[in-house]
N, C-alpha and C positions, 0 to 999 in steps of 0.2 A: 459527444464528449462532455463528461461534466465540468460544468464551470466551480473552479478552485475559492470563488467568491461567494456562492451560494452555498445556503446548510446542509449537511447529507440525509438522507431518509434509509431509518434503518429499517431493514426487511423482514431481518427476522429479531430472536431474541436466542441466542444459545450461546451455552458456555465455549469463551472463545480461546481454548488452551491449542490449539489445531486447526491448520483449515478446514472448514467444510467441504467437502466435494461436491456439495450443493453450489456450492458459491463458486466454483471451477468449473463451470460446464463443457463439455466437448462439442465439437462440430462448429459449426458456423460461429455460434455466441463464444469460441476460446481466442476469435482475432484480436490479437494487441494491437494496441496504438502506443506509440511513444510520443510523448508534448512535452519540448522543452520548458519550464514555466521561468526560469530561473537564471544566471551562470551557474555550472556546473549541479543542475537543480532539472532533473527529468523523471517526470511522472509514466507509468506504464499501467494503461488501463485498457481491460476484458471488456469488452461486451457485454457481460456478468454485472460491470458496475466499480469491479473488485480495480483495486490501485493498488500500486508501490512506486513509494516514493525511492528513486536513485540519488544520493548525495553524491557527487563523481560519480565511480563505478560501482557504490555501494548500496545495496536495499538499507534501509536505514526506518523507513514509515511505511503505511500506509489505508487504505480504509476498505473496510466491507461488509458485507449485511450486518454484521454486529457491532458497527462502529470504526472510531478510527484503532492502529495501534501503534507503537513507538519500539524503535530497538533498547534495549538493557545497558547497551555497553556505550561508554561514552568517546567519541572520535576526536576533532579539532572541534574551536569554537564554528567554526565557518558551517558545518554541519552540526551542529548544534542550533543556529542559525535560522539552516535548511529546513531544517524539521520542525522548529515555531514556526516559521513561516507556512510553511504545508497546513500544521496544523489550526493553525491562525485562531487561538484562543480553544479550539476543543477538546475536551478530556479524551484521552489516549490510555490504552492498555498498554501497559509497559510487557515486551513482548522480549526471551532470549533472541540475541540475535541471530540464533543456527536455527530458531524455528523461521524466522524469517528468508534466511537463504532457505531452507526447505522448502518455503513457501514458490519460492523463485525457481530453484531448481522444476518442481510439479509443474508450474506453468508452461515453464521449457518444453518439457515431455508430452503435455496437451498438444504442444503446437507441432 
């Protein structure tokens, strides 16, 4: 699991309007882990490398081959919060947040 304190290493370099299916691999490398890091503050990470940050029950952040990325739409401060903190000073792709559930949704269906 990677540690939330150390820097990310990015793998690739492509335009990041969509996931990759590179980056969602099937088979053995699609087992999630979930790690609380937080209150109400739960990370969900691939095999892949790939996270999503959960504010409560919300995808809201999170990072993969091409960096980190941020949801659009703005929640409470407390998740607001959650997501500096995740992101702990790094620049983030500001991402709609229905790409994001999409994203979520996909990993579901891998698994």
């Amino acid at each position: 699991m990677r540690d939330f304190n150390e820097p990310c290493r990015l793998t690739t370099a492509r335009k990041a309007t969509a996931a990759p299916s590179a980056l969602l691999s099937t088979g053995e490398d699609s087992k999630m882990k979930l790690k609380q890091i937080g209150s109400n503050m739960t990370v969900l990470t691939l095999n892949s490398g790939t996270d999503v940050l959960f504010s409560y029950e919300t995808p809201v952040a999170g990072h993969w081959g091409m960096g980190y990325f941020e949801t659009d739409t703005k929640f409470s401060k407390t998740t607001s919060r959650h997501i500096n903190k995740y992101l702990d000073g790094a620049t983030a792709e500001v991402m709609p947040q229905k790409e994001i559930e999409d994203l979520v949704a996909l990993l579901k269906r891998l698994n």
